[in-house]
C-alpha positions in Angstrom: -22.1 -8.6 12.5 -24.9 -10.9 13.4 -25.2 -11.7 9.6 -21.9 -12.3 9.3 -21.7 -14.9 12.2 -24.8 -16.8 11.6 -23.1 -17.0 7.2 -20.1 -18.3 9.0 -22.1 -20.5 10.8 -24.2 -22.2 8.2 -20.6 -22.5 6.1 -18.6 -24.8 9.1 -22.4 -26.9 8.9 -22.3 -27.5 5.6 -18.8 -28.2 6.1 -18.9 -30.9 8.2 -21.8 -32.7 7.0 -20.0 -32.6 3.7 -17.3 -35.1 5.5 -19.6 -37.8 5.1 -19.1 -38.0 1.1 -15.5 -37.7 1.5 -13.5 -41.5 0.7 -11.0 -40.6 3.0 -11.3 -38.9 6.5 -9.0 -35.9 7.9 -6.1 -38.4 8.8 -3.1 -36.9 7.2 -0.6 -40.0 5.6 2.4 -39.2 7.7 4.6 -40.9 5.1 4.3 -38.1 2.5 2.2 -35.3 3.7 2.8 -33.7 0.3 1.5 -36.4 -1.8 -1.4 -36.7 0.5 -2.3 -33.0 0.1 -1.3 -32.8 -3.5 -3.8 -36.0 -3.8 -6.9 -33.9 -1.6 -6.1 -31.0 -4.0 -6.7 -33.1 -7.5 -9.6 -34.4 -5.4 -11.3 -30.7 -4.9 -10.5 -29.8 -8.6 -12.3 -32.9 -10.0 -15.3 -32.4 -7.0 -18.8 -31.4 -8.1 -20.4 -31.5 -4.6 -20.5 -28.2 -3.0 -20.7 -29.6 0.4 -18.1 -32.2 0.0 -15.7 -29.7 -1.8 -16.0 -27.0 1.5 -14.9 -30.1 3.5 -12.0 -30.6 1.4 -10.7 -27.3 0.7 -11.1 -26.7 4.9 -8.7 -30.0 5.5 -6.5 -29.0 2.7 -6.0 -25.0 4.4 -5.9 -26.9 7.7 -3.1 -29.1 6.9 -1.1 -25.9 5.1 -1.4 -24.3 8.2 0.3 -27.3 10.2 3.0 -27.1 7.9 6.5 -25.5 9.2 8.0 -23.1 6.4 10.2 -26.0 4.9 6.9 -27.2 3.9 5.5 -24.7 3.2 8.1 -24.1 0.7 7.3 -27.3 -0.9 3.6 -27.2 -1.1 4.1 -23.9 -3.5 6.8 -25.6 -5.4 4.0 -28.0 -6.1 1.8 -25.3 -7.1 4.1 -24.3 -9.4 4.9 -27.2 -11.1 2.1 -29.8 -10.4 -0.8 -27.4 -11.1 0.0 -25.4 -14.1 -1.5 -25.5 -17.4 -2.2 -29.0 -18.9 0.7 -28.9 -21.9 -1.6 -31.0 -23.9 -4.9 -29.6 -23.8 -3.0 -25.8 -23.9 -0.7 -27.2 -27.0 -3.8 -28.5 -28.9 -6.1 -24.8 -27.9 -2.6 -23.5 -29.9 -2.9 -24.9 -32.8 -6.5 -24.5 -33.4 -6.2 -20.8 -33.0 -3.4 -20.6 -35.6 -6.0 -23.0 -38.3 -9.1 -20.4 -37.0 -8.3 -17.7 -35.5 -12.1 -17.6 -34.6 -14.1 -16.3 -31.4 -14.6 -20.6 -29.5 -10.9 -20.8 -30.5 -10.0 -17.6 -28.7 -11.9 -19.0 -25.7 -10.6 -22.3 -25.5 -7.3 -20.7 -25.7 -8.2 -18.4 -22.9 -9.4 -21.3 -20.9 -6.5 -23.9 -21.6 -4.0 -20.9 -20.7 -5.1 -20.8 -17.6 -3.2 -22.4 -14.7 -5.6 -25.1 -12.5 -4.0 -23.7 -9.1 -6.2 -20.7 -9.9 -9.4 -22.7 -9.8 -8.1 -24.5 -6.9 -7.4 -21.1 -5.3 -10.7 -20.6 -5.8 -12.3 -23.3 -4.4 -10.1 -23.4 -1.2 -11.8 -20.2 -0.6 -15.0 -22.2 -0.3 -13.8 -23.1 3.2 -15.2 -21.0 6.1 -12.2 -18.4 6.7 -11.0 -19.5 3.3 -10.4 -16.2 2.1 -8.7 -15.2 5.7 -6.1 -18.4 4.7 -5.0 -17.4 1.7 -4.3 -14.4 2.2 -2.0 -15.8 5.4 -0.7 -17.9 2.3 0.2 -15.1 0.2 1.9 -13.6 2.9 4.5 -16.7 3.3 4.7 -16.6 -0.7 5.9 -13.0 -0.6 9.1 -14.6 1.5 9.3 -17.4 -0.1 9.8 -15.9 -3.0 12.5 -13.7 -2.5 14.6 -16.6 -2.5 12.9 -18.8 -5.1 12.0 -16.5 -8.7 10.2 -18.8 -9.9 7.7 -18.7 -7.5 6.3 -15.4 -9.1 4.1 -17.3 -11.9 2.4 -18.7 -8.4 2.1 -15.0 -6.7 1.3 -13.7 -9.6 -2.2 -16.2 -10.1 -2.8 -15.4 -5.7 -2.7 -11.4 -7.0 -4.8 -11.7 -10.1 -7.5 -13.8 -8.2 -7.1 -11.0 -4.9 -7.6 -8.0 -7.2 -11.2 -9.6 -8.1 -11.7 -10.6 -4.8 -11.1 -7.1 -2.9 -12.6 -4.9 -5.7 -13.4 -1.5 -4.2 -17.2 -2.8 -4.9 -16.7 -5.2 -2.0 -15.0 -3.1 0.3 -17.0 -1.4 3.2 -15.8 2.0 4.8 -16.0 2.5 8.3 -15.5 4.8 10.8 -13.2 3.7 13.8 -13.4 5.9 16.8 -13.3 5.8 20.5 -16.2 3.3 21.2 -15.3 1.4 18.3 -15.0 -2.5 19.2 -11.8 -3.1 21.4 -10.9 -5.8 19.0 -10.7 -3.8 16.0 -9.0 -1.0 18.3 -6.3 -3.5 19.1 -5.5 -4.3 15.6 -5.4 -0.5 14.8 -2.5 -0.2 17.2 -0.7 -3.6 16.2 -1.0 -2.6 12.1 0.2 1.4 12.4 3.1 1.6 10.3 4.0 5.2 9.8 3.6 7.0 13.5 3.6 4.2 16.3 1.0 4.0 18.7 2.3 3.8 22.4 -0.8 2.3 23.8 -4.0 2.8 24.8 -4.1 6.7 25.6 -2.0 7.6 22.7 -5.2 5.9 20.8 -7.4 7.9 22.3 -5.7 10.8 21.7 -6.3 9.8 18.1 -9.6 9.1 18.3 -11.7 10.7 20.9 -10.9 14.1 20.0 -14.3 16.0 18.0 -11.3 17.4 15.6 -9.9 14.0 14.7 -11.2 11.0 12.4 -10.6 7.5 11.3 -11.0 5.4 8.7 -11.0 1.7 7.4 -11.8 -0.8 4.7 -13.3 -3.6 5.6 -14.0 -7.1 3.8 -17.6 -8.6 4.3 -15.5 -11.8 4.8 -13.0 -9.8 7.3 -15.7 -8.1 9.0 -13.1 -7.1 12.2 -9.8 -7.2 10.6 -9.2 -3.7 8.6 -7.4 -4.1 5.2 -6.3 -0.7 5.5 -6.9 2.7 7.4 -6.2 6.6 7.5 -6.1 8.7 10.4 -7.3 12.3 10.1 -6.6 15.3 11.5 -9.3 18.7 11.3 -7.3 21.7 11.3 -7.1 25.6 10.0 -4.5 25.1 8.2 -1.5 23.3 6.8 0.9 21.4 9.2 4.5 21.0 9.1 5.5 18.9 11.6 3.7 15.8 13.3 5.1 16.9 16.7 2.1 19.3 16.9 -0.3 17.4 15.4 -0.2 14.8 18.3 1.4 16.0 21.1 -1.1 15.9 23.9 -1.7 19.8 25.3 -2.5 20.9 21.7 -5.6 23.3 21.1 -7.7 21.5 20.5 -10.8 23.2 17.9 -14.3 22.0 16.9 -14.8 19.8 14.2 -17.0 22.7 12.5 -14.3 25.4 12.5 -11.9 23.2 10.7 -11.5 24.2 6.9 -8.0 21.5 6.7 -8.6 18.1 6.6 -4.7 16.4 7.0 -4.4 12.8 6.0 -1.2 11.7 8.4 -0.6 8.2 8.7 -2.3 5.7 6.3 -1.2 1.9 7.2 -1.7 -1.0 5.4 -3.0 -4.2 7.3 -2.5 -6.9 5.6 1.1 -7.9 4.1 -0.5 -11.1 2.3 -2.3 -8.2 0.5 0.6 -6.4 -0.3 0.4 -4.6 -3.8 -3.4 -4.9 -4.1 -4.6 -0.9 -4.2 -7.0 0.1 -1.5 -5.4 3.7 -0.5 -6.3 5.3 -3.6 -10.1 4.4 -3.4 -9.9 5.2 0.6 -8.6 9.2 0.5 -11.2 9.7 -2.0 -14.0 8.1 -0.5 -13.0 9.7 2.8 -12.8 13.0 1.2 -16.7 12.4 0.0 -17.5 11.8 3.5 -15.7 14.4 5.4 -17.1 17.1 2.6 -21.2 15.6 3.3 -20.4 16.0 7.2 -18.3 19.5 7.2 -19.1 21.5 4.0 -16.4 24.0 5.5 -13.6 21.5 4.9 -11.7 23.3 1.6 -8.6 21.8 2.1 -7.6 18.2 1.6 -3.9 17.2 2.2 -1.6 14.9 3.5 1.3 15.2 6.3 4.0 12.3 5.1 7.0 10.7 5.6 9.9 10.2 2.6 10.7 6.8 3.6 13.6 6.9 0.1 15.1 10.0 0.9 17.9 9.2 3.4 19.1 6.5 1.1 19.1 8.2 -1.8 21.0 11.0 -0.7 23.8 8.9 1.0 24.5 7.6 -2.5 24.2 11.3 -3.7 26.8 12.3 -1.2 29.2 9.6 -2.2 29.5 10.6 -5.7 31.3 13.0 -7.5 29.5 12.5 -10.7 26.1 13.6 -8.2 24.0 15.8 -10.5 21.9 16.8 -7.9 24.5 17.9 -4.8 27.3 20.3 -5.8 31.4 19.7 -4.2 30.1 22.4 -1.8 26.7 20.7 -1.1 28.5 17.6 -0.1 30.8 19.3 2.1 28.3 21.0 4.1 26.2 17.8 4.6 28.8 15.7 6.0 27.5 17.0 9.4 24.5 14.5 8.6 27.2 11.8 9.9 26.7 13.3 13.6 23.9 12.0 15.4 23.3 15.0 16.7 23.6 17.3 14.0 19.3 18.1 14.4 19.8 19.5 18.0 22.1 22.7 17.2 20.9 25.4 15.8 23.8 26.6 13.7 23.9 23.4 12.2 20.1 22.6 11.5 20.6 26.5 9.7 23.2 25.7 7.7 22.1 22.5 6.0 18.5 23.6 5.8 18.3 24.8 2.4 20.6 22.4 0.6 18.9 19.5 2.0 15.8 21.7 0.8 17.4 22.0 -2.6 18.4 18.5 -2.7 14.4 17.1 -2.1 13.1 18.9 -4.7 15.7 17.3 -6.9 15.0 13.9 -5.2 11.2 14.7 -6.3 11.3 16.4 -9.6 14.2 14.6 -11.1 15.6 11.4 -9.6 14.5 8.2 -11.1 14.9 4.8 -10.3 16.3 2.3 -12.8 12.8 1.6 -14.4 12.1 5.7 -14.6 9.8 6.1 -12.1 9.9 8.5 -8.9 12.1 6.5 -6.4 9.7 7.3 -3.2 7.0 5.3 -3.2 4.9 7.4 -0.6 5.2 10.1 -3.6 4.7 7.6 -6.6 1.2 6.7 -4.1 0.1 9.9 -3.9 1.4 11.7 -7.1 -0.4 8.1 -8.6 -3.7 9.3 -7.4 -4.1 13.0 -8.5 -2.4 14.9 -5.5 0.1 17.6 -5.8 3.4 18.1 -3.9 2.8 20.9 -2.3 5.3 21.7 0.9 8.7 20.7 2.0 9.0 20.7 5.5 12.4 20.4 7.0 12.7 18.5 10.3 9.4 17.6 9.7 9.6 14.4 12.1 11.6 13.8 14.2 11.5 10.7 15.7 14.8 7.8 15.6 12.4 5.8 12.5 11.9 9.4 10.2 15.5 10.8 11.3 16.9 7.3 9.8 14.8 6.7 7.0 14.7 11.0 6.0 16.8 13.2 7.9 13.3 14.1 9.5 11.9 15.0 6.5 8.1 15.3 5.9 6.3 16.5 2.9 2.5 17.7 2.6 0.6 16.6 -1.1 -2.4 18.7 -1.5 -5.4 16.9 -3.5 -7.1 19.7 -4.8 -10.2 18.5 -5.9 -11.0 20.2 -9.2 -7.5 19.1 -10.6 -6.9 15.0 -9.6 -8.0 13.7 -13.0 -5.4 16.3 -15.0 -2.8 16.0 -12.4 -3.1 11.9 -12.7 -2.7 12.0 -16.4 0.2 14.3 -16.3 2.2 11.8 -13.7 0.8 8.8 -15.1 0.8 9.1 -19.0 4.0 11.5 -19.3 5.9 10.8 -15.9 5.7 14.8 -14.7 5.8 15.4 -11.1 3.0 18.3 -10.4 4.5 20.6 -7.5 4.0 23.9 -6.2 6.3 26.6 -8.1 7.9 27.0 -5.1 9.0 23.8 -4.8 10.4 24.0 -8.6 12.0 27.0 -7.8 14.6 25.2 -5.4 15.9 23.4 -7.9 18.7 25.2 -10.1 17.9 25.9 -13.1 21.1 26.2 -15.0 22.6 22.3 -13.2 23.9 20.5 -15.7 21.3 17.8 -16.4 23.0 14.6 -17.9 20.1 12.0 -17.2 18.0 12.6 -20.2 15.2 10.7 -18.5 14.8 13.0 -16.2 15.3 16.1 -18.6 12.5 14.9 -20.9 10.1 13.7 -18.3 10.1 17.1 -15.9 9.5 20.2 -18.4 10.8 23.3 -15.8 9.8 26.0 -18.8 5.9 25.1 -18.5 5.4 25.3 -14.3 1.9 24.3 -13.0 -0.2 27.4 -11.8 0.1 28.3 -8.8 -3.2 29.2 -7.0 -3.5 32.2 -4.8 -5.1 30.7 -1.9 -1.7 28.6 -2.1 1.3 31.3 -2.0 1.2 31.9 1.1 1.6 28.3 2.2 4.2 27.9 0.0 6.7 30.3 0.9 8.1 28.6 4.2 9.8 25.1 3.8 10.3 24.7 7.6 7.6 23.6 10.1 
């Protein structure tokens, strides 16, 4: 910390001493603030002073964050079009590659191909907080985009420069816990995304406990704002239901009988960092951790929502052509249209297995339109080696899961000895790895007309099923 402040510190002095070699002082032209920022930006490409260049690229992020979103607007439009390749010097790199297609000619292509607003991306991240900015920057480019495509070229240069940037190799994991800074303890209840935090003693509840854990990333330039973190919970054995997990009179065990370690709510912090991976390196780097500190930990999953499902089987439900709901399926889930269809019994035990039947289907067979598995929190995990192991019905249910899942929750299991094979299998043939018991609630005599789906998800070969697993895998319901 003290490090970090005294960098900081010596940065904003540079800084401002580098004002003296600037030609022009902080005064923003109020005739055309867009020429006068598009003018500093030219100025901090063509700059060869270090200090004078932190002084620029700290007016030109100070005057961006004056600007109100209908400026905003245009400074990336200017981006885009005023800061782009140069045409002549990236025509000419062309045509010398085509006479010699030779190693300097491959370079000087290389280089003229590249767009200048990445090297000015790069030097506005000379300015102290730089990095901080722009990633507040991307995060108005994100919506901006939506409504402008062509702003993507831009995003895309912010991503490319953000991967390099936040490379696991400058990431730092912490540990955030009880006596953690109340700062950083703030932000952990602001940024949790998947299971809100009420306040102050539902936090603790998370953290003080010897059977729970927490994790973040940090950035050295970030140093109290996480990019992303996962809350752990030690247990004997594999949960169904978050209800139990934190509800506050639980039993409570110590951290050395544990032999379950449940992953249940990883959030991500920043959005301007949106689509830059930090989750996958996180899990596995906690799971090195929590296996050094407690070498009875044999057991690694997770406890997570199915953000896609509700969605996904509305449409189902609306179709007669559905592959995955039968006339009769559809009939008995119409009672989903109740609100209240979770609180009676004979209801909850009559649309318990075909909403059982019909994730496993969402899981093993549904695609979106570019092939992939539609739920992302499964595309995540699946991504990163895990296996879905559990269905579990009613899982969650608070207003957020019941609307986004009909309460459904769904444990992966990352079984150690089989990431790398169960990565490959999802990642270079598309095959979901599950449980057998979760392949066995899907029919195997359906008609199957997506022949996506029929090629990518081979029922004849099923995954072996482990023995220490059976048993957990022969209740769907919490």
């Amino acid at each position: 910390m003290n490090t970090t402040s005294f960098f900081g510190d010596m940065l904003q002095t540079i800084t401002d001493r580098g004002r003296r070699f600037l030609s022009f002082g902080p005064r923003e032209d109020e005739g055309d603030p867009l020429g006068h920022i598009e003018a500093l930006c030219e100025t901090l490409l063509s700059s060869r002073g270090e200090a004078s260049g932190m002084a620029l690229a700290k007016d030109i992020l100070d005057r961006w964050q004056r600007f109100d979103p209908s400026m905003q607007r245009e400074f990336m439009g200017m981006l885009l079009q005023r800061f782009g390749p140069r045409t002549e010097r990236l025509e000419a790199a062309i045509e010398s590659y085509r006479a010699s297609q030779s190693p300097a000619a491959l370079l000087e292509l290389h280089v003229a191909a590249e767009p200048r607003r990445q090297e000015l991306i790069r030097r506005l991240n000379l300015a102290p907080n730089g990095i901080a900015t722009l990633v507040s920057m991307r995060e108005a480019l994100l919506k901006l985009k939506v409504d402008d495509p062509d702003l993507e070229a831009v995003d895309s240069d912010f991503a490319h420069l953000f991967g390099s940037w936040f490379n696991r190799g400058f990431l730092v994991l912490r540990p955030v816990s009880w006596s953690t800074p109340a700062d950083i303890l703030e932000k952990i209840i602001r940024y949790e995304a998947v299971h809100h935090i009420g306040g102050w003693e539902e936090l603790r509840l998370r953290l003080a406990p010897e059977d729970r854990r927490c994790f973040a990333f940090f950035h050295p330039q970030l140093i109290d704002d996480p990019l992303i973190f996962v809350e752990v919970a030690l247990t004997r054995e594999i949960p169904g239901n978050i209800a139990d997990l934190l509800k506050e009179d639980r039993g409570q065990i110590k951290a050395a009988e544990a032999t379950t370690a449940v992953f249940y709510s990883i959030s991500n912090c920043q959005e301007g960092l949106r689509g830059i991976s930090f989750g996958n390196f996180l899990i596995k780097q906690v799971v090195e951790d929590l296996r050094r500190e407690l070498p009875k930990l044999d057991t690694f999953v997770t406890l997570s929502p199915v953000p896609g499902f509700a969605g996904w089987l509305s449409r189902e439900r609306q179709s007669e052509a559905s592959e995955a709901l039968t006339q009769a399926d559809r009939s008995r889930l119409a009672v989903l249209d109740e609100p209240d269809w979770a609180d009676r019994p004979d209801v909850v035990a009559a649309v318990q297995p075909v909403m059982t039947s019909a994730a496993a289907w969402y899981f093993l067979k549904a695609r979106n339109s570019n092939g992939k598995v539609i739920d992302p929190v499964a595309r995540f995990h699946l991504g990163n080696g895990a296996r879905l192991e559990r269905i579990n019905f009613l899982g969650d249910r608070s207003t957020k899961a019941m609307r986004q899942a009909y309460g459904l929750m769904v444990n992966y299991l990352y079984k150690l000895d089989d990431i790398e094979t169960n990565h490959e299998a999802f990642a270079g043939r598309g095959e979901v790895v599950a449980a057998q018991a979760i392949r066995r609630l899907v029919p195997p005599d359906r008609n199957v007309r997506n022949p996506v789906a029929a090629t990518t998800l081979p029922t004849s070969r099923p995954f072996p099923l482990d023995a220490e697993r059976k048993k957990a895998n022969k209740e769907f319901t919490p």
